[in-house]
C-alpha positions in Angstrom: -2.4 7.5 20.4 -3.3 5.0 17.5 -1.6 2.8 16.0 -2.2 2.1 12.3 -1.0 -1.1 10.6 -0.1 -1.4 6.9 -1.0 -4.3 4.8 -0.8 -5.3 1.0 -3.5 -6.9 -0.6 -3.0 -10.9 -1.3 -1.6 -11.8 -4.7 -3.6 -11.7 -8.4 -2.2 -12.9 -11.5 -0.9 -9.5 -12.8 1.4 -9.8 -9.6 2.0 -13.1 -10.9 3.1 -12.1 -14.3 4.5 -9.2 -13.0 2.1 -6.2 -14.6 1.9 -3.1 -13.3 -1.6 -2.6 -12.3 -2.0 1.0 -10.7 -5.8 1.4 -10.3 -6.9 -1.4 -12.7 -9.0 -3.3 -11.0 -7.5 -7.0 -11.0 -9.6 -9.4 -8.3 -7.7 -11.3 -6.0 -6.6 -14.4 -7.1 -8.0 -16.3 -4.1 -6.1 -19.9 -5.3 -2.7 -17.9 -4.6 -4.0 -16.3 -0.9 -4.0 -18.8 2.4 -5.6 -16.2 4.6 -4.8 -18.3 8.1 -1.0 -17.4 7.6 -2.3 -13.5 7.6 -4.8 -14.0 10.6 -2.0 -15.2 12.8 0.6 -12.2 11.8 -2.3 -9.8 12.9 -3.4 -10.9 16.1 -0.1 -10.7 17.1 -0.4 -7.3 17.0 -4.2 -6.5 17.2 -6.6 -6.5 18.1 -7.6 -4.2 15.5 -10.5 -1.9 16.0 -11.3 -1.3 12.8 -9.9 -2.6 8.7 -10.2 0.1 6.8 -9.9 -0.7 2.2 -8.6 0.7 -0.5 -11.9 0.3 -3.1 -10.1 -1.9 -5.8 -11.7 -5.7 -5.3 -7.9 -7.2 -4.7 -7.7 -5.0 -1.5 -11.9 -5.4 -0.6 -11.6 -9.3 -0.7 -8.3 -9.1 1.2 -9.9 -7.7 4.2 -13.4 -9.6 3.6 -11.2 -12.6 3.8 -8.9 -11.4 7.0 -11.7 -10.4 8.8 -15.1 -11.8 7.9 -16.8 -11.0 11.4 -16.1 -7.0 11.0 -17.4 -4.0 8.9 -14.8 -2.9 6.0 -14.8 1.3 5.6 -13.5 1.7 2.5 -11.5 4.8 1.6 -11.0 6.1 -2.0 -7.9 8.0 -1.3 -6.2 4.3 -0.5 -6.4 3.3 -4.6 -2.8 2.2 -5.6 -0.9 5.0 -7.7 -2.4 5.5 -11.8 -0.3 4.2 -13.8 -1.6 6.0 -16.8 0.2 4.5 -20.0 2.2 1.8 -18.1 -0.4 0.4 -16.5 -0.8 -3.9 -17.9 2.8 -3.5 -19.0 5.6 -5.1 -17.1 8.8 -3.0 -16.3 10.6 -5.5 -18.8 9.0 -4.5 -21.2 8.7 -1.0 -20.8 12.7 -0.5 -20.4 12.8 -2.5 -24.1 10.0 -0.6 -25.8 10.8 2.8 -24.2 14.4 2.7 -23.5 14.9 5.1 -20.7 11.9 6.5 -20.1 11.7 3.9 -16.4 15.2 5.6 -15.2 14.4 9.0 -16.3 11.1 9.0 -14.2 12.8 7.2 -11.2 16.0 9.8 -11.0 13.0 12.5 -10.7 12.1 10.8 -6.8 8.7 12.2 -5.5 8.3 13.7 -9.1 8.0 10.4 -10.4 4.7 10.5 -12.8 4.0 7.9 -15.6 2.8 9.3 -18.8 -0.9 10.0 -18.2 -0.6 8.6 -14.6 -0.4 10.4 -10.9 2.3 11.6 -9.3 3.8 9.9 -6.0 3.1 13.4 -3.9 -0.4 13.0 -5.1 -0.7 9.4 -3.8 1.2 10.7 -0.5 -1.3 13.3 0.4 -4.0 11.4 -0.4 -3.2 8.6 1.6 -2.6 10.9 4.9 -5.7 12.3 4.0 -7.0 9.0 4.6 -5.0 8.4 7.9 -6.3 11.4 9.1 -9.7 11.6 7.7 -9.8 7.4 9.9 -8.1 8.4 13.0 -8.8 12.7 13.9 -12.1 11.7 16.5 -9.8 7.9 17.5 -7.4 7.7 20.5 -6.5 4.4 21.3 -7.5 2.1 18.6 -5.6 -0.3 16.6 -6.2 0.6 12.8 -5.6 -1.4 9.6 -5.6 0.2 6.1 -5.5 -2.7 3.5 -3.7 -1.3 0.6 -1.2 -1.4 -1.9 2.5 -1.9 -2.2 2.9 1.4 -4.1 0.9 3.3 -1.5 2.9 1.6 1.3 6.2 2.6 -0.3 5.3 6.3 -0.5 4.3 6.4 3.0 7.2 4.9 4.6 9.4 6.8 2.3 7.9 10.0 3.5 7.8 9.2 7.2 11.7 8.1 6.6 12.9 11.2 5.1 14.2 9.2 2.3 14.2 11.3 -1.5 12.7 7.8 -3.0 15.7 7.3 -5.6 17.4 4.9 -7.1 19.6 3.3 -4.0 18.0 5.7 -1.7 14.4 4.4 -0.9 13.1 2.6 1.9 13.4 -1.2 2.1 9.3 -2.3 1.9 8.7 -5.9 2.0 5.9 -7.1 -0.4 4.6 -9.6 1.9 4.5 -7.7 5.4 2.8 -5.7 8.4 4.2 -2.2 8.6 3.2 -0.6 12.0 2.8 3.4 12.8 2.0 5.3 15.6 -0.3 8.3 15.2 -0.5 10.9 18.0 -0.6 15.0 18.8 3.2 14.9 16.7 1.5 12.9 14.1 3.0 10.1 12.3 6.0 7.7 12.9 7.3 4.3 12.5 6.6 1.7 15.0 8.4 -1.2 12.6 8.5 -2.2 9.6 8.4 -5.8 7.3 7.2 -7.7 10.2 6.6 -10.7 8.2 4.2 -13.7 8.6 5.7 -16.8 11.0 
């Protein structure tokens, strides 16, 4: 058995302004991120074995900063969602300039798929690929994927059985450890939005 740890990159100043930034590649903005917070959250439930990175720089310098002693792997399939089209706009503004289109994607659940962007099944079998691709020759190690909030979302929607709709989606903290366990059955929920102290 392995237990894999979910964690969000630290903030950047599209998060700040609230911009949707798929796979743009927005750095870290390392004024807003106090790593020591983070440190303490996960020894409380490492040690971890290995960190394993999405390859956008937010995610990279997340881990670098988290754990400067240890190698990063980084995974491509852990990219946050394309955003095609959307992507620098902020859901304000796409709900004025394209009245309906936000609500017409999100009644379509796992379908979801901006204009010229990725669907949320593609992100989903992606990022078990990468689970799986970490942890098939691992058994007994405590692995942490640094990722994104989008990528998080999908996963715990899938492993709850939720249809990711409107008022039927799982509750994903922004600023949280989400914990799995990954054995013979495969993938399930340890606990989720285990938050800094």
């Amino acid at each position: 058995m392995n237990v894999i740890g979910l964690l969000r990159h630290g903030p950047t100043s599209w998060n700040r302004d609230k911009r949707i930034q798929g796979i743009r590649d927005i750095p870290l903005d390392r004024a807003a991120f106090e790593p020591a917070p983070w440190r303490e959250l996960l020894l409380a439930h490492g040690p971890w074995d290995l960190v394993v990175t999405s390859p956008l720089s937010r995610a990279c310098e997340t881990a670098r900063l988290l754990f400067p002693d240890l190698p990063l792997n980084i995974s491509d399939y852990l990219r946050e969602q394309d955003w095609g089209e959307w992507t620098g706009l902020t859901i304000l503004e796409l709900r004025r300039d394209f009245p309906g289109s936000v609500e017409a994607q999100e009644d379509l659940g796992w379908d979801f798929t901006p204009p010229r962007g990725e669907s949320r099944r593609s992100v989903l079998a992606r990022a078990l690929r990468a689970m799986d691709d970490v942890t098939r020759r691992r058994d007994g190690e405590r692995i942490l994927f640094v990722t994104h909030l989008g990528v998080i979302k999908i996963v715990l929607n899938h492993l709850q059985g939720r249809p990711f709709l409107p008022g039927n989606s799982a509750r994903v903290a922004k600023r949280a450890l989400h914990l799995l366990r990954q054995d013979n059955s495969g993938l399930s929920i340890l606990q989720t939005n285990v938050k800094r102290p």
